[in-house]
C-alpha positions in Angstrom: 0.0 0.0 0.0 1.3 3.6 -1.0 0.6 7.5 -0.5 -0.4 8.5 -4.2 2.1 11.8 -5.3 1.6 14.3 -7.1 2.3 11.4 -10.4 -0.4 10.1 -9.6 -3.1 12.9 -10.1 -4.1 12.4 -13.3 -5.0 8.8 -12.4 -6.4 9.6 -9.3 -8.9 12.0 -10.7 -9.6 9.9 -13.9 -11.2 6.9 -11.3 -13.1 9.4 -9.5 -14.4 11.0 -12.7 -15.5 7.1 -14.2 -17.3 6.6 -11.0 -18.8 10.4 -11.9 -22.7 8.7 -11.2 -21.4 7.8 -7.7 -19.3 10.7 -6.2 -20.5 13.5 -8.3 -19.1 16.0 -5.5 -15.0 15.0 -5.7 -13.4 18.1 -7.5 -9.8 17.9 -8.6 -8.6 20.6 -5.7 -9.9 18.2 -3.0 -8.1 15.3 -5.2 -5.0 17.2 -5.4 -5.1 18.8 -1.6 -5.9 15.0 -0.3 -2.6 13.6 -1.8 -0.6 17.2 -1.2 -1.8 15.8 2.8 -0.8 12.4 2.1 -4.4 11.6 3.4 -4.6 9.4 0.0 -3.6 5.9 -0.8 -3.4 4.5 -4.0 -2.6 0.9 -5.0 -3.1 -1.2 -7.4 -5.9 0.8 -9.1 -7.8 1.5 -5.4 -7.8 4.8 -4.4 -8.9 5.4 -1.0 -9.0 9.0 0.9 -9.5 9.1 4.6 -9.0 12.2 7.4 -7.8 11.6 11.2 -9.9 13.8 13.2 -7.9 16.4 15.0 -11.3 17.2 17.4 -15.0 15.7 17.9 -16.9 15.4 14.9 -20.9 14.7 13.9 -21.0 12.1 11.8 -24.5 10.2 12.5 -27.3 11.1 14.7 -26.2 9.6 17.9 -22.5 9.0 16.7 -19.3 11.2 17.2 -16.0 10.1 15.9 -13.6 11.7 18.8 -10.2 13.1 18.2 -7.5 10.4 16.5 -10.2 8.3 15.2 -10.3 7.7 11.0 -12.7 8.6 8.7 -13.0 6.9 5.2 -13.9 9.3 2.9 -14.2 7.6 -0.3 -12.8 4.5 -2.0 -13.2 4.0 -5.4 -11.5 0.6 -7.6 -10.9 0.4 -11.1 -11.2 -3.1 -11.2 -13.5 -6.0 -9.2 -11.4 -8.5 -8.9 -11.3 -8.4 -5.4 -8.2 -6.1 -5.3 -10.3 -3.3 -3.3 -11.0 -5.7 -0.7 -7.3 -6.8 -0.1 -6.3 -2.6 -0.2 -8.9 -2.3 2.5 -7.6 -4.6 4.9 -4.4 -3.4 5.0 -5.6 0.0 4.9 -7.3 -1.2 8.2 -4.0 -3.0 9.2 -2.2 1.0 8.8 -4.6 2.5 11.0 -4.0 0.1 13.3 -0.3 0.6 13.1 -0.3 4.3 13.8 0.7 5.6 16.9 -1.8 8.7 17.2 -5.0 7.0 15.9 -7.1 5.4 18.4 -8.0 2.1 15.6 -12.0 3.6 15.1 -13.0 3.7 11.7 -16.5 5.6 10.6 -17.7 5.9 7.6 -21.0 7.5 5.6 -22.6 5.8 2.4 -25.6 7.1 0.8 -28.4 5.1 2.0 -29.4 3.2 -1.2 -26.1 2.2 -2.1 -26.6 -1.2 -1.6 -23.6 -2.5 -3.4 -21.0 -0.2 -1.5 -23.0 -1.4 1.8 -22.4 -4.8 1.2 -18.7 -4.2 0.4 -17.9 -2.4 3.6 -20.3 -5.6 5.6 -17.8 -8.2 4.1 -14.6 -6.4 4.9 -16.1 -6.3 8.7 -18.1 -2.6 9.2 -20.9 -2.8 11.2 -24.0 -0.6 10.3 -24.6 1.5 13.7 -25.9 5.0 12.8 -27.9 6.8 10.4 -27.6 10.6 9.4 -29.2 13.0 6.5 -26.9 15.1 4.0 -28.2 18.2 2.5 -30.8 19.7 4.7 -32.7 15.7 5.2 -32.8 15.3 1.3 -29.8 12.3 1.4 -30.3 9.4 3.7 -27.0 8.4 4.6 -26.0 5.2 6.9 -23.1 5.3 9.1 -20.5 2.5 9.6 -17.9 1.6 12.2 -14.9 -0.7 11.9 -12.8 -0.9 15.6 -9.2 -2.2 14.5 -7.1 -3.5 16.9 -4.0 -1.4 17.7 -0.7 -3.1 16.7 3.1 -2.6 16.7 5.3 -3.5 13.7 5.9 -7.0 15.6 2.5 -8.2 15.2 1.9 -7.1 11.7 4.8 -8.9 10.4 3.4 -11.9 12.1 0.6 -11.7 10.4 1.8 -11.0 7.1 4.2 -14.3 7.8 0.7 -16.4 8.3 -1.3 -15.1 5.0 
């Protein structure tokens, strides 16, 4: 798994602007600020932007993601051949690794996007809030992954038993 750079903009961009239907909203300045923050992975043709929350944030009715928790942006794949899925993991496996993150992982998906819900269910998010976007007009359900916290010892021994 690697940071995108500034190479891989044009790439970058091109997946979000395929997947147009789904993430209408991603502009190339939030593209190109994302990977200027290194708050973007992208590897083997999965692109996945995420933010660590420097303070308390809203993101479902009853749910806050505190300070040094994660929060998945968006993850879009140029391919399904399962290659997302295996990006994911160890995307989970890298919040787990870092020192200042506390291993919580929300996310937000547009409520009748079942075939990004069922995605997230199979790589382990649990379904535990809901929330509106745009003043009630988007129905939007919230997800939580907990990862367990790790030091470089463990992941390797992991890696060693896949």
């Amino acid at each position: 798994m690697k940071f995108a750079t500034e190479d891989d903009f044009i790439e970058v961009y091109g997946l979000f602007k395929k997947n147009r239907k789904l993430l209408p909203h991603i502009r190339m300045g939030y593209v190109a600020k994302k990977i200027e923050q290194r708050r973007c992975i992208f590897t083997d043709g999965v692109v996945i932007i995420f933010e660590i929350h420097e303070k308390s944030v809203q993101v479902g009715k009853k749910t806050k993601s505190e300070k040094s928790d994660c929060h998945l942006n968006q993850i879009v794949s140029e391919n399904r051949d399962g290659s997302a899925s295996r990006v994911l993991n160890q995307f989970f496996d890298f919040i787990g690794l870092l020192p200042y993150t506390s291993g919580v992982i929300h996310l937000n998906v547009k409520k009748d996007n079942d075939r990004a819900k069922k995605f997230y269910e199979r790589n382990g998010m649990e379904l535990i809030d809901k929330t509106n976007w745009t003043d009630g007009d988007v129905e939007v359900d919230v997800y939580q992954k907990l990862v367990k916290k790790m030091d470089i010892e463990e992941l390797e021994l992991n890696i060693d038993s896949d």
